[in-house]
Biotite code that builds the C-alpha atoms (Angstrom):
import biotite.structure as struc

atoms = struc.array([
    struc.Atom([12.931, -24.935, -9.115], chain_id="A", res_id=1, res_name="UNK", atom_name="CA", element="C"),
    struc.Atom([14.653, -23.135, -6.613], chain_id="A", res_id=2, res_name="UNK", atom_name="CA", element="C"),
    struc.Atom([13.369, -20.011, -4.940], chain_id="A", res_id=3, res_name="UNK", atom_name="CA", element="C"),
    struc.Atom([14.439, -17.043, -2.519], chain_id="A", res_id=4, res_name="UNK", atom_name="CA", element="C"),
    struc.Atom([11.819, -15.983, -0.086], chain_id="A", res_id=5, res_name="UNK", atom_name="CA", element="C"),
    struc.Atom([12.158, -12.819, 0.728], chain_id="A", res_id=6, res_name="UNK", atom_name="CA", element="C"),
    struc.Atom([9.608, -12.078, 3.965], chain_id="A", res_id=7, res_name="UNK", atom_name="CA", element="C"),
    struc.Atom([8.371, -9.498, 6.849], chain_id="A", res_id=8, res_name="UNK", atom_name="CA", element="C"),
    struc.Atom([6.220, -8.957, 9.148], chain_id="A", res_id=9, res_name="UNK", atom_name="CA", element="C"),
    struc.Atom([4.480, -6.523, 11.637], chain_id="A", res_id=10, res_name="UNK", atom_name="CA", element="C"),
    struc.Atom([7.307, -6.473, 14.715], chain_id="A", res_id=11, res_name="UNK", atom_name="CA", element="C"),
    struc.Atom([4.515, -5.738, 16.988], chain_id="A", res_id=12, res_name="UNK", atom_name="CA", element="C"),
    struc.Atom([3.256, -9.423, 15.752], chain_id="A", res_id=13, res_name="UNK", atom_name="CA", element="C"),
    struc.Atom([6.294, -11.408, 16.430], chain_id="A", res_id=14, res_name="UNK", atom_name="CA", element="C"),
    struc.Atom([4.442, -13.583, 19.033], chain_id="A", res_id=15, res_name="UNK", atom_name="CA", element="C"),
    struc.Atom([2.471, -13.996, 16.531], chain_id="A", res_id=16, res_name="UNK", atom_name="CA", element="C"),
    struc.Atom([4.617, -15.171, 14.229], chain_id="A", res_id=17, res_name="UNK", atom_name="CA", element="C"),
    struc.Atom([6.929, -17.158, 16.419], chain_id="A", res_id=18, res_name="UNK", atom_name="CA", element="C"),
    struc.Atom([3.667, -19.140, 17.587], chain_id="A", res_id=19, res_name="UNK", atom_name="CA", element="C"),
    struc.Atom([2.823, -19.856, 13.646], chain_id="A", res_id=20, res_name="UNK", atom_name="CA", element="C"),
    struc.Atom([6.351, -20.318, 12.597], chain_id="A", res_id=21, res_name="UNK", atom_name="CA", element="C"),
    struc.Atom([6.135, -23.388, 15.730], chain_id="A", res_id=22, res_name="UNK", atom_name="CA", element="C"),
    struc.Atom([2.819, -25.023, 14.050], chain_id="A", res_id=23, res_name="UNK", atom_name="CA", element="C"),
    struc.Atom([4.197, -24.769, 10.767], chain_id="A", res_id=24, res_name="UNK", atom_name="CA", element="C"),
    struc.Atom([7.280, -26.927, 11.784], chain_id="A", res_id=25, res_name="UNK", atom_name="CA", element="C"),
    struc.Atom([5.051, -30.043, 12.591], chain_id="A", res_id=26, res_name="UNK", atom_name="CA", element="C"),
    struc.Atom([2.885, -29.417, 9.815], chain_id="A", res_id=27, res_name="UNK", atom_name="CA", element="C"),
    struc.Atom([5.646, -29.497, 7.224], chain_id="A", res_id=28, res_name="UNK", atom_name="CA", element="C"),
    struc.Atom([6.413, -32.762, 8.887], chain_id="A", res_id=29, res_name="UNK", atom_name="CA", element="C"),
    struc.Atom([2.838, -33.875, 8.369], chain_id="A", res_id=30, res_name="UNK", atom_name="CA", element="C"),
    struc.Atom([2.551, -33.155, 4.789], chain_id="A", res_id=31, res_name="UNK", atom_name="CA", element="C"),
    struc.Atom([5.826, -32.377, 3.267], chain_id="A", res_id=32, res_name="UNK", atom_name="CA", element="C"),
    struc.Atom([4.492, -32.437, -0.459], chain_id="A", res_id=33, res_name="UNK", atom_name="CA", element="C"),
    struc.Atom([2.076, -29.620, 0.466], chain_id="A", res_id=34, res_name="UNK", atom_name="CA", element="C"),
    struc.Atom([5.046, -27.160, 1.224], chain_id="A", res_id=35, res_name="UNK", atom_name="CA", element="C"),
    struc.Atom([8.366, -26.175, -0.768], chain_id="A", res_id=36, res_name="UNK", atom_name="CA", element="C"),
    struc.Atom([11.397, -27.978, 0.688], chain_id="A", res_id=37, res_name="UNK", atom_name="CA", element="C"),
    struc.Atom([13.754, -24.999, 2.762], chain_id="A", res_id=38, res_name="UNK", atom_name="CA", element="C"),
    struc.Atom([17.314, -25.187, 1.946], chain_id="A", res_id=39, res_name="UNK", atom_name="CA", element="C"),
    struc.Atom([18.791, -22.490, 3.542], chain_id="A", res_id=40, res_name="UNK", atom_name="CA", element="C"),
    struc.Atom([17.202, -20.461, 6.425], chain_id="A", res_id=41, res_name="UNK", atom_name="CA", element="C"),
    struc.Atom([15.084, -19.215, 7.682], chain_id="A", res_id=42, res_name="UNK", atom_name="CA", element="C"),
    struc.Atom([16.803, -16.249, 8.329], chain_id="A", res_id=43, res_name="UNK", atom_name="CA", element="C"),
    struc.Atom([16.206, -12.667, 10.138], chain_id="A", res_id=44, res_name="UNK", atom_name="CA", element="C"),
    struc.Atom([18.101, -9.321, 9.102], chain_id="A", res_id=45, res_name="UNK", atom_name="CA", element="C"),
    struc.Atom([19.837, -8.053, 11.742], chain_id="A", res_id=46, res_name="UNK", atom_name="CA", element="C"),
    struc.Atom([18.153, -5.972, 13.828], chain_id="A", res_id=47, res_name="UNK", atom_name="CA", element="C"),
    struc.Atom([15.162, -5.675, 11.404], chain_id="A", res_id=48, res_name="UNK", atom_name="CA", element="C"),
    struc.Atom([11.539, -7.439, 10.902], chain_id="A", res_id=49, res_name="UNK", atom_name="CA", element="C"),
    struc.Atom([12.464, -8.976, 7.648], chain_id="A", res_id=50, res_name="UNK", atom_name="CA", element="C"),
    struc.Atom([14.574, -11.809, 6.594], chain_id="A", res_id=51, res_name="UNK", atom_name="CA", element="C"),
    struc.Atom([15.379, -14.859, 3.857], chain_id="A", res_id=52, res_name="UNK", atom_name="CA", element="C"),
    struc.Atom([14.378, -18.499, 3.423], chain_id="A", res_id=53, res_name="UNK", atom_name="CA", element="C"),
    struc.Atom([15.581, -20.707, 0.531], chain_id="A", res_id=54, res_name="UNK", atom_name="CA", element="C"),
    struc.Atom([13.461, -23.486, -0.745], chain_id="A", res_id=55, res_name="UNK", atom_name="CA", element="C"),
    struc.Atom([12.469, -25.750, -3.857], chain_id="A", res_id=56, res_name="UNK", atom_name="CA", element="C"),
    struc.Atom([9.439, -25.608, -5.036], chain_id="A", res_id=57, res_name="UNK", atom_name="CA", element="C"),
    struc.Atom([8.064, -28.787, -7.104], chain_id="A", res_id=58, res_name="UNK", atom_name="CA", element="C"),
    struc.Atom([4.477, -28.016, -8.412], chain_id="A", res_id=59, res_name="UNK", atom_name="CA", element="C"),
    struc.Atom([2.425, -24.419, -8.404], chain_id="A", res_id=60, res_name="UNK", atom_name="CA", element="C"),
    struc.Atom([0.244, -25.058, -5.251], chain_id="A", res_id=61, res_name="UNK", atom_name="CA", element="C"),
    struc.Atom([3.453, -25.544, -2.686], chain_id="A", res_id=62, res_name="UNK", atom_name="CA", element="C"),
    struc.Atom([4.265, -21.676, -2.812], chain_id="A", res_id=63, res_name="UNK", atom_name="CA", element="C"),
    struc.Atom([0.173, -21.057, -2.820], chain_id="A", res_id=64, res_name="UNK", atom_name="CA", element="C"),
    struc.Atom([0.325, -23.361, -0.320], chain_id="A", res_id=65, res_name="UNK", atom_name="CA", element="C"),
    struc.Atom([3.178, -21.846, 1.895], chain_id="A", res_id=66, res_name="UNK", atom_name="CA", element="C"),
    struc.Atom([1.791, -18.101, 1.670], chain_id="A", res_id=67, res_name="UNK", atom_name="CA", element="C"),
    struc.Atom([-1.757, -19.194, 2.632], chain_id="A", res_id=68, res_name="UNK", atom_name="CA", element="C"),
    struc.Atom([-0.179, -20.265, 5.808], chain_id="A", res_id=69, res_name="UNK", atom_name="CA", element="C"),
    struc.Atom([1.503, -17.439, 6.703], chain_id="A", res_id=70, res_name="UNK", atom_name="CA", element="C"),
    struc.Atom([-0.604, -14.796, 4.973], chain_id="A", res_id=71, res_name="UNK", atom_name="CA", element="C"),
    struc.Atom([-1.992, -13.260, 8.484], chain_id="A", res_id=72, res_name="UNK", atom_name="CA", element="C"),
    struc.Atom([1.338, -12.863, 9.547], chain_id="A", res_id=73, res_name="UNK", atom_name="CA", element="C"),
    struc.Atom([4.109, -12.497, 6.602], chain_id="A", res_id=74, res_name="UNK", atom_name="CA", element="C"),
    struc.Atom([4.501, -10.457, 3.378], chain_id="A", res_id=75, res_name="UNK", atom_name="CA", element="C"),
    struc.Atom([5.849, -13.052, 0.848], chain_id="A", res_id=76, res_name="UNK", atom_name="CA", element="C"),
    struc.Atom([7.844, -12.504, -2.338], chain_id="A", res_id=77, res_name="UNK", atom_name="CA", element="C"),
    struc.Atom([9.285, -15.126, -4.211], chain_id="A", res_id=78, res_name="UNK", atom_name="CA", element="C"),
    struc.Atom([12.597, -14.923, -6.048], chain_id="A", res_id=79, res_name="UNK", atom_name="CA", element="C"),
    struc.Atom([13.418, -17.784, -8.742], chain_id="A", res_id=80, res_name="UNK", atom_name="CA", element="C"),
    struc.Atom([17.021, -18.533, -8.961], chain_id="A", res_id=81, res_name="UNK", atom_name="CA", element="C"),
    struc.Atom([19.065, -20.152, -11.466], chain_id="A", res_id=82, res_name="UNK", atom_name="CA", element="C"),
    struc.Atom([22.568, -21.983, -11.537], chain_id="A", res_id=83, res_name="UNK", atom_name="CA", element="C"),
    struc.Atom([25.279, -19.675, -13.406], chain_id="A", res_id=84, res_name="UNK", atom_name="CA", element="C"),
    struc.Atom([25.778, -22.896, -15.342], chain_id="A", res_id=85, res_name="UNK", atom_name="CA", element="C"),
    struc.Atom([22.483, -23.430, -16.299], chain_id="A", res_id=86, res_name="UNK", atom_name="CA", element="C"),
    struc.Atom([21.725, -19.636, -16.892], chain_id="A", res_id=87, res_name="UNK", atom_name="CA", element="C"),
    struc.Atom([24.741, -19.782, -19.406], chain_id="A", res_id=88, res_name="UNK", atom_name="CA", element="C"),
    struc.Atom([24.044, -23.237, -21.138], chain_id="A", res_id=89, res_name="UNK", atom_name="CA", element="C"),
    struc.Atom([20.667, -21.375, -21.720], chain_id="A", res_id=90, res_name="UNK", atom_name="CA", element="C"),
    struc.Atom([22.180, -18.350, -22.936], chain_id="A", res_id=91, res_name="UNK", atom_name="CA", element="C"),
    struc.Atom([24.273, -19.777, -25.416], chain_id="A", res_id=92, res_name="UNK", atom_name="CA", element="C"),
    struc.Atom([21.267, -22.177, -26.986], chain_id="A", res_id=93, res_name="UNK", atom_name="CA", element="C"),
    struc.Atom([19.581, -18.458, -28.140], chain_id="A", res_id=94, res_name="UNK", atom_name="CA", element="C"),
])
């Protein structure tokens, strides 16, 4: 299924983060089951400590998974999203 992460984090961290965000890279490539696959991203808000990362997520413990990572450092929410066509073959089954 396909997700938007929506994310922050402290500004006075972003060393922080940056050195995390580095790690994470080559441990995605270690274990790329363990981890949603990004799409799209990630992405910063202009100006702002906040941004956007699109991914699919195959089983329940790759988003567990990805926000244990990055708990110390990023808030997490995660967004399903649907295909219009899917959302309307859906809607017209009920």
């Amino acid at each position: 299924m396909h997700f938007v992460v929506f994310w922050e984090y402290d500004p006075d961290e972003l060393e922080n983060v940056i050195k995390r965000l580095k790690e994470f890279n080559k441990e995605i490539k270690k274990n790329p089951k363990k981890y949603p696959k990004m799409t799209f991203g990630p992405y910063l808000f202009g100006g702002e400590s906040k941004g956007i990362t699109a991914c699919i997520i195959e089983d329940e413990e790759q988003p567990v998974n990805f926000h244990l990572y990055f708990q110390a450092e990023l808030k997490m929410s995660f967004v399903p999203i649907v295909e219009v066509d899917t959302a309307f073959d859906l809607i017209s089954k009920k």
